[in-house]
C-alpha positions in Angstrom: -8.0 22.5 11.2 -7.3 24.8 8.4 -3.4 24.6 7.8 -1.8 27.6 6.2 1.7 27.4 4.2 2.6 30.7 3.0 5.8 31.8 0.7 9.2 31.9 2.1 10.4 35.7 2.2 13.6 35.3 3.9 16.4 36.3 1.6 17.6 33.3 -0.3 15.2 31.5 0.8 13.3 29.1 -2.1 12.7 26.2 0.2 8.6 25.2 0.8 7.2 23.5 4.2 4.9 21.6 2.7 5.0 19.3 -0.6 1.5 18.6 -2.6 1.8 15.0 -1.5 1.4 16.5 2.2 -1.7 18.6 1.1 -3.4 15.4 0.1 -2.1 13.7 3.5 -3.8 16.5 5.2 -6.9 17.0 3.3 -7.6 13.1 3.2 -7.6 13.7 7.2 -10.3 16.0 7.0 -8.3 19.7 6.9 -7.7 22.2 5.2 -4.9 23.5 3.4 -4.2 27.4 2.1 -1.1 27.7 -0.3 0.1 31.1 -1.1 0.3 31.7 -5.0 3.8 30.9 -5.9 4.9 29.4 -2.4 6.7 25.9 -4.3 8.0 27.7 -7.4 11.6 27.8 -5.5 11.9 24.3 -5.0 9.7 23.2 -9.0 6.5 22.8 -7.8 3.6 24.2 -9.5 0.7 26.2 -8.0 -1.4 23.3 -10.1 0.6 20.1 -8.3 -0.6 21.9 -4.6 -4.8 22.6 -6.5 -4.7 18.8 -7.8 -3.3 17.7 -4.2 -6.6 19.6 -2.6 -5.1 22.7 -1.5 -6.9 26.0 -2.3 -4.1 28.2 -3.8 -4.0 31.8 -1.8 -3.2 35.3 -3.7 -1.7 37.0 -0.8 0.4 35.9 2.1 -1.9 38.1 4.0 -4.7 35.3 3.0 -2.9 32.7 4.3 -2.0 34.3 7.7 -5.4 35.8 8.0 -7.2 32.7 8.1 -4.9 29.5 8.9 -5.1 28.4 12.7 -1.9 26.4 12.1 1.1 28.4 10.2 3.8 25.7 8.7 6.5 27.7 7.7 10.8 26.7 7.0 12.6 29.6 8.6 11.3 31.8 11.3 8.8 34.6 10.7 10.1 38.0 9.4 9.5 41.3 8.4 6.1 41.6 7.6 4.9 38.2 9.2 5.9 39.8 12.4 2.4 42.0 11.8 0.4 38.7 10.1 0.3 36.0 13.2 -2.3 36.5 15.7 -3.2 35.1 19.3 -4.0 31.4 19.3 -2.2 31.0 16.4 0.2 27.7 16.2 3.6 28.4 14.0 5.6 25.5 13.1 8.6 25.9 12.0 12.7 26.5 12.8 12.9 29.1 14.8 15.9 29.5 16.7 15.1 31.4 19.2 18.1 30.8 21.7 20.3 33.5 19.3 16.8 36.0 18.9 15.5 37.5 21.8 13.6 40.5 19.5 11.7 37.3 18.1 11.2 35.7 21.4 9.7 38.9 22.5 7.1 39.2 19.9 6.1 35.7 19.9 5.1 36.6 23.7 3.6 39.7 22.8 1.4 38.1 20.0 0.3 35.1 22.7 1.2 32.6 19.6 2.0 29.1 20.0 5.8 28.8 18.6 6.5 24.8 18.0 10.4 24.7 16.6 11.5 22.0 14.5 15.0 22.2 15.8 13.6 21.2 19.3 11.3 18.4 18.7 13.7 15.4 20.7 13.3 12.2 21.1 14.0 10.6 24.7 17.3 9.0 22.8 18.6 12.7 22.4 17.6 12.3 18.0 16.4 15.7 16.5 14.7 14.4 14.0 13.3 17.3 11.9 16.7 18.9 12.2 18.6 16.2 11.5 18.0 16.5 7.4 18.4 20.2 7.0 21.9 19.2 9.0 22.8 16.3 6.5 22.1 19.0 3.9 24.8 21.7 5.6 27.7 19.2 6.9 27.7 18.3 3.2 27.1 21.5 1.5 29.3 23.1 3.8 32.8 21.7 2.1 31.8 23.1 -1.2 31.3 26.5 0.8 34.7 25.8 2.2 36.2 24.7 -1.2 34.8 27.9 -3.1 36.0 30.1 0.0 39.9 28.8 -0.5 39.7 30.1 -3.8 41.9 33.2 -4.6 38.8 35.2 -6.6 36.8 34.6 -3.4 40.2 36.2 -1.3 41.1 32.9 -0.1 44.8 31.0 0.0 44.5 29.7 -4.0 44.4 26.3 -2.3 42.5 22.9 -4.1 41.0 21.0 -1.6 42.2 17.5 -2.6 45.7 18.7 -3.6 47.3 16.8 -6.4 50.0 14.3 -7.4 52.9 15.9 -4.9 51.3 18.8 -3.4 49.4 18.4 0.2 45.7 18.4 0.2 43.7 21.4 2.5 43.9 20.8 6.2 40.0 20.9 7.3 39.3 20.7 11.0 35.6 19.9 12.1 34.0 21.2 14.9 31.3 18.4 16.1 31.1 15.1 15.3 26.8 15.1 15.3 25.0 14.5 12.4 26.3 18.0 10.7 30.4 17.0 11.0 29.8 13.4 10.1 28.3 15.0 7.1 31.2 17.5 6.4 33.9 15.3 7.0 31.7 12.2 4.4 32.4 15.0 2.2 35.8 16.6 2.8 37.4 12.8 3.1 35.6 11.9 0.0 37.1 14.7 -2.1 40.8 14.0 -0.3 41.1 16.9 2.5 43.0 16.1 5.4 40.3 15.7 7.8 40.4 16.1 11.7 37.0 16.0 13.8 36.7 17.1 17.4 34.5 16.3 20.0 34.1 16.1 23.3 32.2 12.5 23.3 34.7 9.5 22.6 32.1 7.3 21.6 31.0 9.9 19.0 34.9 10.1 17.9 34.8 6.1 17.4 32.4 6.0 15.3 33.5 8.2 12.6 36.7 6.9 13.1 35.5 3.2 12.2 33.2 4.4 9.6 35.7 6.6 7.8 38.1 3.5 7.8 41.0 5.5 10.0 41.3 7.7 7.1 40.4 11.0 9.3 42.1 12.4 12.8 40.2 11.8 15.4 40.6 14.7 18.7 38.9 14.9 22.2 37.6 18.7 22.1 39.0 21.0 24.5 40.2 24.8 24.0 43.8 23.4 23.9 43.2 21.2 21.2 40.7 23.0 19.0 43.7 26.3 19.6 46.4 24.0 18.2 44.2 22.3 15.1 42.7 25.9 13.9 46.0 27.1 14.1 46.9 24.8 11.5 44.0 24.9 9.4 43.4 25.4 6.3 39.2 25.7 6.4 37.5 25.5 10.1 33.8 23.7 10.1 31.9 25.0 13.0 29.0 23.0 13.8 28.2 22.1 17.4 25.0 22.3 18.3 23.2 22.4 21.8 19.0 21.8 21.4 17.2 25.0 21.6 20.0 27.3 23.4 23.0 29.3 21.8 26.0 27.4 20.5 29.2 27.5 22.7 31.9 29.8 21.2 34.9 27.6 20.6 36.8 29.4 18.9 37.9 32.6 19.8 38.7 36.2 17.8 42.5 35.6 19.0 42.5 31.9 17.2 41.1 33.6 14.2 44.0 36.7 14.4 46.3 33.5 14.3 45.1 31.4 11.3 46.4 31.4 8.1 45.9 34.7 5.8 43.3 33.3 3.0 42.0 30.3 5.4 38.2 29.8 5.3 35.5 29.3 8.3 32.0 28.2 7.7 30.3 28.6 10.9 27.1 25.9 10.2 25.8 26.7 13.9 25.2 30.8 13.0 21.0 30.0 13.2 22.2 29.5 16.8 24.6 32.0 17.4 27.7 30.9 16.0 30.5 28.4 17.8 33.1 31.2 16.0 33.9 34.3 17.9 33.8 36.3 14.7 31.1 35.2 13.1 28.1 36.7 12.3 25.0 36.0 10.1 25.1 36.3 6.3 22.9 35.9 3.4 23.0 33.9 -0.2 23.1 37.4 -1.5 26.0 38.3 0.0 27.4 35.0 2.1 31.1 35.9 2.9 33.3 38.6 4.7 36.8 38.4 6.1 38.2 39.2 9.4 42.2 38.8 10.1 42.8 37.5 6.3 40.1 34.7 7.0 37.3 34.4 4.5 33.9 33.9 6.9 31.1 31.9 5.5 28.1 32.4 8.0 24.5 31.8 5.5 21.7 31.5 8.7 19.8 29.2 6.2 22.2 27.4 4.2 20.0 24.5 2.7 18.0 27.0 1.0 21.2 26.7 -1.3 19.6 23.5 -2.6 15.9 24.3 -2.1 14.3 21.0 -3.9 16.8 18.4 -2.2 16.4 20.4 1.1 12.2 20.5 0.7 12.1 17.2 -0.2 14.6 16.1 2.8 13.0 18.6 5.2 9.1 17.7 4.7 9.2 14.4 4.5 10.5 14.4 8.3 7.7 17.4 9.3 4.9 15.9 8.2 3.7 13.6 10.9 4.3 15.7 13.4 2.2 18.5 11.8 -0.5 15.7 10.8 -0.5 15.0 14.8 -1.1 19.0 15.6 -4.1 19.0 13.3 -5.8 15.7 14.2 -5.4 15.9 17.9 -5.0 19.7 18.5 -2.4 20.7 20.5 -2.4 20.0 24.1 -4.1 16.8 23.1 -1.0 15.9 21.1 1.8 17.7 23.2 0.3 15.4 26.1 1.2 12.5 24.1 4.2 13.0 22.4 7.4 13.8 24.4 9.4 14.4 21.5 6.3 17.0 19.9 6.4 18.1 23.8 9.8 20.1 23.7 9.5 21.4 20.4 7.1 24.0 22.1 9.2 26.9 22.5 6.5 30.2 23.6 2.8 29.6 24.4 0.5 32.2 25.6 2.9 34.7 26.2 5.3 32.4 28.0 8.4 30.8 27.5 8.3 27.1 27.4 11.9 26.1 26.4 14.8 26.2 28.8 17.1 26.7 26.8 15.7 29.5 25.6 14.4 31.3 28.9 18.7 30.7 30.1 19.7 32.4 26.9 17.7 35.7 27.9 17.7 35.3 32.0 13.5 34.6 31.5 11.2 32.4 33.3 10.7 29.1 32.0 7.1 27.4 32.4 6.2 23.8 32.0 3.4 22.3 29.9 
């Protein structure tokens, strides 16, 4: 299969999908790989590293798209990529489609094959290639927080940890999956005063034993996540449901009561946002306030830390794509389950429920 991995043009964006160790895992399995000139230099690596790995090195993106039957991208196609995939074509990448339905659309139209990392699940519920890039944001989403609280960035002039006699911030976490364990790792870590909601106890136990009691622990229900937001200092959005738009949980009338100079990072705005008010920003320009409340709401947030987040994100991607390219795809999306419901549109179809009950369409099975 000839495997295509172009340059990231999404503002911000400096993350790569593919490493020059994957090249050679793909090349020693008898593909090819097309790098666009440039396509590592966000994250270090050198057009050279991808040549000596086997890749041939691309001028154009157009090259790449042209030519590759498999696209393995980071973040969803944009701007002029819309124009570049064509029919048959597989693209591999996050997608997050439940919160795009102009995307959805033109993945149809173009009769691609749209695989999403964020929907590849194994039969134990595990998202495995989402699970890093979520590691990544639960913890880089409490330095967001602690740079939002700052008075230059219009927040309350408040320190996170506190100090000797004055109260630490009050940060409440919404979501105790593999994003809130993160944050709240984080928050505890530099002294916050940490409460986690969810809405599964055993979920709640855990971090409570693994945080050794030191966080506040909350069954999630609007009555509770009203009162703790209420109180906050910083809110951490970050519940997630696979392949369909996050719950709003917190409403524009919580966020006209908060605290004048609190912070929100909304970590779910890829899939809609869990905050009424929030909407999608860039690294360019990642805050805006509403009611007094600084909003932090970057749609691609790891790209922060583009060579932690490459090397996090690719070393989970890999086999799957390897899979794709050895088998081809029906062959290996009839034996993978977890490969199985990453396929989100094929052949002008939607194949994702979540997705089809986000925009009232038609769901079809493989």
């Amino acid at each position: 299969m000839i495997v295509g991995v172009p340059r990231e043009i999404k503002a911000g964006e400096n993350r790569v999908a593919m490493l020059p160790s994957g090249v050679a895992a793909f090349t020693a399995h008898g593909h090819q790989v097309l790098v666009e000139k440039s396509a590592g230099a966000g994250s270090g690596i050198a057009d050279g590293q991808y040549r000596d790995a086997g890749a041939q090195i691309v001028a154009s993106a157009k090259g790449v798209w042209d030519r590759a039957e498999m696209i393995v991208k980071v973040k969803e196609p944009v701007g002029p990529e819309l124009g570049r995939m064509h029919a048959g074509q597989i693209i591999y990448t996050y997608l997050h489609l439940a919160s795009d339905e102009s995307l959805t659309r033109h993945l149809m139209k173009k009769k691609v094959t749209a695989i999403g990392y964020e929907t590849i699940q194994r039969d134990d519920g595990a998202l495995p290639l989402l699970t890093p890039m979520s590691e990544v944001a639960g913890r880089l989403a409490v330095q967001k927080a602690a740079q939002c609280l700052e008075a230059a960035s219009g927040g309350r002039g408040i320190l996170l940890s506190g100090v000797s006699g004055v109260k630490p911030a009050h940060v409440v976490i919404l979501g105790a999956g593999t994003t809130g364990q993160n944050a709240c790792h984080v928050a505890v870590g530099m002294g916050a005063h940490v409460t986690i909601l969810d809405i599964d106890p055993a979920r709640l136990r855990y971090v409570h034993d693994i945080m050794g009691g030191h966080v506040t622990t909350l069954m999630s229900n609007r009555a509770t996540v009203g009162e703790e937001v209420l109180q906050a200092d910083v809110v951490i959005g970050t519940v997630l449901i696979p392949g369909a738009r996050a719950p709003v949980l917190v409403t524009k009338g919580m966020v006209k009561q908060m605290r004048p100079g609190a912070a929100i990072v909304d970590v779910a705005i890829d899939q809609g946002g869990c905050i009424e008010t929030a909407k999608p920003t860039t690294h360019a320009e990642p805050t805006y306030t509403v009611h007094d409340v600084v909003h932090y709401c970057v749609t691609n947030m790891p790209g922060a830390v583009p060579r932690t987040s490459t090397y996090a994100l690719t070393n989970a991607t890999l086999g799957y794509g390897l899979a794709l390219a050895d088998k081809g795809l029906e062959p290996a999306l009839a034996s993978d389950k977890a490969l199985r419901r990453g396929l989100n549109v094929h052949n002008g179809h939607v194949m994702h429920r979540g997705v089809a009950e986000a925009f009232g369409m038609d769901c079809v099975e493989f």
